[in-house]
Structure formats: structure tokens, C-alpha cells
Backbone bond lengths (Angstrom), bond angles and torsions (degrees), N, CA, C in turn:
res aa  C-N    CA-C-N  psi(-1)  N-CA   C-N-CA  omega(-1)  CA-C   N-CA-C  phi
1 X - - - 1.453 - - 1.520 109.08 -
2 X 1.034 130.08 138.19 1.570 156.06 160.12 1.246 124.68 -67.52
3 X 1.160 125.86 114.82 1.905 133.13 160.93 1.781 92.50 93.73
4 X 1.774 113.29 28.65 1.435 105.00 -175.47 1.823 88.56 -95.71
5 X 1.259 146.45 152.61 1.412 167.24 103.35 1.405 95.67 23.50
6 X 1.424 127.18 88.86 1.224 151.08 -160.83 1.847 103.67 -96.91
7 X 1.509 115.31 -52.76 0.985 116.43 -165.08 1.584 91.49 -174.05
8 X 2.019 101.90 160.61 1.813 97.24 -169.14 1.313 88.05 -166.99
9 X 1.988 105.79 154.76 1.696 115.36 -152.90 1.672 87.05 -127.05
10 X 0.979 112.04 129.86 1.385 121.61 178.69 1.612 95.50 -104.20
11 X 1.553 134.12 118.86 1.345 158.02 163.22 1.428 117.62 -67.32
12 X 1.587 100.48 86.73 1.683 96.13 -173.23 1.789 101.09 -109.88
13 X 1.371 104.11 168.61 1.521 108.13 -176.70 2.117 94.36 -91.42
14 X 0.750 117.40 -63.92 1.442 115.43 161.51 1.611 125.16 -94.20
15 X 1.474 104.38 145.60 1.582 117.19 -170.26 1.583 107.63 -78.87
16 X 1.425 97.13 -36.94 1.857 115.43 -152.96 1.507 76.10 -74.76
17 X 1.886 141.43 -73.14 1.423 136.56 -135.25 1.326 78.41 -90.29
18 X 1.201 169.95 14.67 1.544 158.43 176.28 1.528 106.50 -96.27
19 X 1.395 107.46 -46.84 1.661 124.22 157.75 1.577 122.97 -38.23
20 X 1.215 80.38 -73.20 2.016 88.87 175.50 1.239 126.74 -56.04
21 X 1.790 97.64 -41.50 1.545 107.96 -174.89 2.311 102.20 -68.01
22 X 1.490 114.82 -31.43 1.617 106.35 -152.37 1.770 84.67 -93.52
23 X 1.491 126.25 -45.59 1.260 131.09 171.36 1.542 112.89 -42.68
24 X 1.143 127.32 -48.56 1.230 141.57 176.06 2.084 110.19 -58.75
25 X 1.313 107.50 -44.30 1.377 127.61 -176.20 1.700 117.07 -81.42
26 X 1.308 102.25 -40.09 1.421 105.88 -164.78 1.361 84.18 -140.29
27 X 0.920 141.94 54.93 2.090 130.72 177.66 1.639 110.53 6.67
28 X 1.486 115.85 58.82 1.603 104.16 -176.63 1.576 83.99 -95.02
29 X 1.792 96.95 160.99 1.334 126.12 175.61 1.729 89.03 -103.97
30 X 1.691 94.72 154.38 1.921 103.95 150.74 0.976 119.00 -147.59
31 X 1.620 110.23 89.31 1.824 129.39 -171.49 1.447 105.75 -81.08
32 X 1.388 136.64 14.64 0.924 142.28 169.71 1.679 126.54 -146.01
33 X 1.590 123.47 106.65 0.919 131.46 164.11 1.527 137.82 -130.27
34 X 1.546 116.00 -172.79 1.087 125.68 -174.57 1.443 103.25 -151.50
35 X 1.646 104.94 175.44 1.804 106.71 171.79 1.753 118.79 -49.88
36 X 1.049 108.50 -37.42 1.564 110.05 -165.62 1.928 93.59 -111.98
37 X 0.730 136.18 -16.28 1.426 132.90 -178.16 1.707 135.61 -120.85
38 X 1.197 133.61 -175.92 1.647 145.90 -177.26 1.206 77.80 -177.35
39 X 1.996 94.35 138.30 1.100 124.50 160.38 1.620 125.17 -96.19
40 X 1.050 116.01 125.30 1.784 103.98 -153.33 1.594 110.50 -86.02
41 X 1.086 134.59 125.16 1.632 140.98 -156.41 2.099 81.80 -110.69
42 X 1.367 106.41 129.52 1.701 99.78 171.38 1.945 105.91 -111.03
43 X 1.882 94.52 33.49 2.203 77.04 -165.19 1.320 101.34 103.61
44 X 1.283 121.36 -59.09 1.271 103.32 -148.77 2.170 100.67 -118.03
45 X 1.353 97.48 -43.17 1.463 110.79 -170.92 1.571 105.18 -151.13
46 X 1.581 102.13 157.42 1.374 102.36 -179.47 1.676 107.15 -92.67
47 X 1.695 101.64 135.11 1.592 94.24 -168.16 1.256 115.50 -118.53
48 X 1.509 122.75 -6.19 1.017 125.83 -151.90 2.058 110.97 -172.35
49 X 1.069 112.18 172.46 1.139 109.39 159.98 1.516 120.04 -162.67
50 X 1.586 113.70 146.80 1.791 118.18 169.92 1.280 101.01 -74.35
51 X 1.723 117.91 143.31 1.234 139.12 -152.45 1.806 89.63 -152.21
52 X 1.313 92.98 115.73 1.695 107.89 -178.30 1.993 94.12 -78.03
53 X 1.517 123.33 127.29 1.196 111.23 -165.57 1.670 89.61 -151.95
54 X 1.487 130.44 146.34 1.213 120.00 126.56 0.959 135.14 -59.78
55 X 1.540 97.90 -42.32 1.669 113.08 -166.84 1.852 126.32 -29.42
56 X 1.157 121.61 134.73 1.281 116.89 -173.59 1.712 102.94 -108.20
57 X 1.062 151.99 133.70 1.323 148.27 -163.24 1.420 108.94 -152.44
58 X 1.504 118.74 80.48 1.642 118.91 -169.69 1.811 111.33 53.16
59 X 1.702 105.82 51.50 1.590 93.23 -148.14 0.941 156.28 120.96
60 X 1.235 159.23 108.29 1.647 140.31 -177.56 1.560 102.60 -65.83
61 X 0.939 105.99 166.48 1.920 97.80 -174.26 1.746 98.95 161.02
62 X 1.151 98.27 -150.42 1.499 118.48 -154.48 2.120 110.38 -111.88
63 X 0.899 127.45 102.64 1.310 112.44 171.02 1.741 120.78 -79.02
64 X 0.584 125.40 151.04 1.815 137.32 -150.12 1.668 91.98 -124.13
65 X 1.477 104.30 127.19 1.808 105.35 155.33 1.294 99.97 -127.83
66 X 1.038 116.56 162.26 1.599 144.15 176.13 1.019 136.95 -121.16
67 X 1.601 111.71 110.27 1.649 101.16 -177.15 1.478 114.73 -44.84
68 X 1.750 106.84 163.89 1.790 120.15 -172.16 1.407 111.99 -168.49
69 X 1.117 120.62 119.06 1.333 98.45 175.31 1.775 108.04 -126.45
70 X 1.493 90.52 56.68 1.719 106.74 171.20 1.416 89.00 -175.18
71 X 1.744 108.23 72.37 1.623 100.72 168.35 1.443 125.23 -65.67
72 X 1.763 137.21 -45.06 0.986 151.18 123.60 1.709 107.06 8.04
73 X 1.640 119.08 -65.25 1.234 112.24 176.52 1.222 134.25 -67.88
74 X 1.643 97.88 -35.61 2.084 91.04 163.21 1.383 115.24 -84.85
75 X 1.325 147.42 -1.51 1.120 161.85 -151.75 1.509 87.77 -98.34
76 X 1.168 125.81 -72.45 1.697 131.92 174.04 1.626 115.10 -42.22
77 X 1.355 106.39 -36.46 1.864 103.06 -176.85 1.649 97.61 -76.71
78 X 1.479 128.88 -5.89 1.707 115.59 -159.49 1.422 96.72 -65.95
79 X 1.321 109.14 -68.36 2.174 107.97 -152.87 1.872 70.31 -67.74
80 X 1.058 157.44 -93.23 1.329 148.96 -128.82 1.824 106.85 -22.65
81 X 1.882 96.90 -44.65 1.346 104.73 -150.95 1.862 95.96 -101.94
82 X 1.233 123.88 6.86 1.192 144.25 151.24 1.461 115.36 121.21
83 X 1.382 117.66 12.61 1.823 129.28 -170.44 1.716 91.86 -104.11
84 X 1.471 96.62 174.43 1.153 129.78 -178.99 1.497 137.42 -101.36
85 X 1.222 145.64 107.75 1.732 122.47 -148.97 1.996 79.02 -99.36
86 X 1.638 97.81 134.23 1.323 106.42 174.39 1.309 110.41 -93.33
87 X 1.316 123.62 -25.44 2.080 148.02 -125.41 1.752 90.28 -169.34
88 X 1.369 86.72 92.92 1.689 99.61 151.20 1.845 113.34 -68.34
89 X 1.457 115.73 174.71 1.474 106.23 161.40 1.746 109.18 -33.96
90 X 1.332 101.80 138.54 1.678 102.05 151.34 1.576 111.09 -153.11
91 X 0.962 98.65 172.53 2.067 110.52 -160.49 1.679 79.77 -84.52
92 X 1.208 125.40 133.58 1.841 115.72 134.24 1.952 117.90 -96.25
93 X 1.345 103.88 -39.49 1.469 92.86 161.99 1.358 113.96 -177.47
94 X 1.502 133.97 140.68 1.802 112.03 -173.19 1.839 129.76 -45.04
95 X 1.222 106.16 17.46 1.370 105.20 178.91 1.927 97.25 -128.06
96 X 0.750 102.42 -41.65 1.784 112.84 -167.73 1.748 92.81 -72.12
97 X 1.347 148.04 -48.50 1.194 164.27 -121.56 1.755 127.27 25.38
98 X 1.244 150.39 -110.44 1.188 153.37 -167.64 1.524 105.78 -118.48
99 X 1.490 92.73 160.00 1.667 95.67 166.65 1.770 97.49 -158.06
100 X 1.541 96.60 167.20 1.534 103.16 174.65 1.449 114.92 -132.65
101 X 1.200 127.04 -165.36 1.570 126.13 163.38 1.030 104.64 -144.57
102 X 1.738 118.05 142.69 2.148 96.21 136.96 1.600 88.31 -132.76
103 X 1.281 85.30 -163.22 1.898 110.22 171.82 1.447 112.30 -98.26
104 X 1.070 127.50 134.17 1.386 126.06 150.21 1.771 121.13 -66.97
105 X 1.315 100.98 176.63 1.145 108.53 -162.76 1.905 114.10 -52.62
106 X 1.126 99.28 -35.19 1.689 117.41 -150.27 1.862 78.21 -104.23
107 X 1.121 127.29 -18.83 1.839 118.29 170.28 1.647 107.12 106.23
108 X 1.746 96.48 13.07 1.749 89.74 159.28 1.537 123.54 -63.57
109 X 1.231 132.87 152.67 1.068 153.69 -174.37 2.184 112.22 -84.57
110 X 1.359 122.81 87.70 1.815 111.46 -156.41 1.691 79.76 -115.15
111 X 1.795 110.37 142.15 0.852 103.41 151.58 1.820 136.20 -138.95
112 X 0.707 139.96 146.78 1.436 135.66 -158.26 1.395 106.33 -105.47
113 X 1.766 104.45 160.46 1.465 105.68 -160.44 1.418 85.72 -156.32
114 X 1.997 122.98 137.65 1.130 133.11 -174.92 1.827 86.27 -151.31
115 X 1.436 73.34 149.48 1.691 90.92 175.46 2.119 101.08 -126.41
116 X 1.413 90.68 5.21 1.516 98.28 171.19 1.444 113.40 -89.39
117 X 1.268 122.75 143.32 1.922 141.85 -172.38 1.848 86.09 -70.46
118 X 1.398 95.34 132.07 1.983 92.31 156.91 1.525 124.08 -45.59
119 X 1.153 126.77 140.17 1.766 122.24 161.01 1.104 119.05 -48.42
């Protein structure tokens, strides 16, 4: 299925107490990082990741990606349909594949996720 909740970034002010606090809550592992991020392991698969952010977006909260397998094609309907593309295609890694962003209308933060090569 298509446009189902692919993967999602939880916006924390610290990485280190975001760790303790979701590990502590839900026993997540994060065998994968960077300066601003952990990749969240739930047991079984990696689903998600904490994202060190100020950013405020209707909120601190949760960013949402969506499977696609014509990122390029919904990426083109955004400003049409009145949003913003923030995130052209980009690589995350040869196993994970691409992702994009825009804004919605009201300045939510949507992001998309393809494991398909551009046309």
C-alpha cells in the first residue's frame, strides 16, 4: 500500500535525555547515529528516529513520512495544491533509499520516503 506512514522523527531538545527517557519507556535501541540524530531500532526493525531540533512546527511533535513510489510525482502536485517542497529527492543511504519534504498549507512539516531510483 502507498501514502501508508513509512517512517517518523520525533523533535527532541536533547539527544542524550530523549535516549534514556524512550529506552527506558519502550526498550528502544539507537545503533545508528549522527550529530543531530539516533536511529530508532523497536526489536524488530528500524522505524524511526530522535532528531535534535529547535524547530517548532504546530508544536513539538512527531514528523510523518510516507511511503511513494513516484516521489518526484507528489513533490510536483505540493505548491500546485498550496504547500511548499522544503527537500527535493535526497539519498539517505543504499539500503534505506531517498526521501523528500514539503510544508503543508497551515506550515506542517510532511515527509516522503521511496526506495525507488528517480526516472
Amino acid at each position: 500500500m502507498r501514502g501508508k506512514p513509512s517512517w517518523w522523527d520525533i523533535l527532541v531538545d536533547d539527544l542524550d535525555v530523549a535516549q534514556r527517557f524512550y529506552s527506558a519507556v519502550f526498550g528502544w535501541t539507537f545503533p545508528i547515529s549522527g550529530p543531530d540524530f539516533v536511529v530508532v531500532f523497536d526489536g524488530t526493525e528500524q522505524v524511526g528516529q530522535l532528531y535534535a531540533s529547535s524547530e517548532q512546527v504546530s508544536g513539538r511533535g512527531i514528523r510523518m513520512y510516507f511511503d511513494t513510489d513516484d516521489l518526484e510525482g507528489i513533490l510536483a502536485k505540493v505548491a500546485s495544491a498550496g504547500g511548499i517542497v522544503k527537500t527535493e529527492r535526497t539519498p539517505i543511504s543504499p539500503e534505506m533509499g531517498w526521501y523528500g519534504e514539503f510544508t503543508d498549507p497551515s506550515g506542517v512539516t510532511i515527509g516522503l520516503h521511496t526506495s525507488v531510483p528517480a526516472k
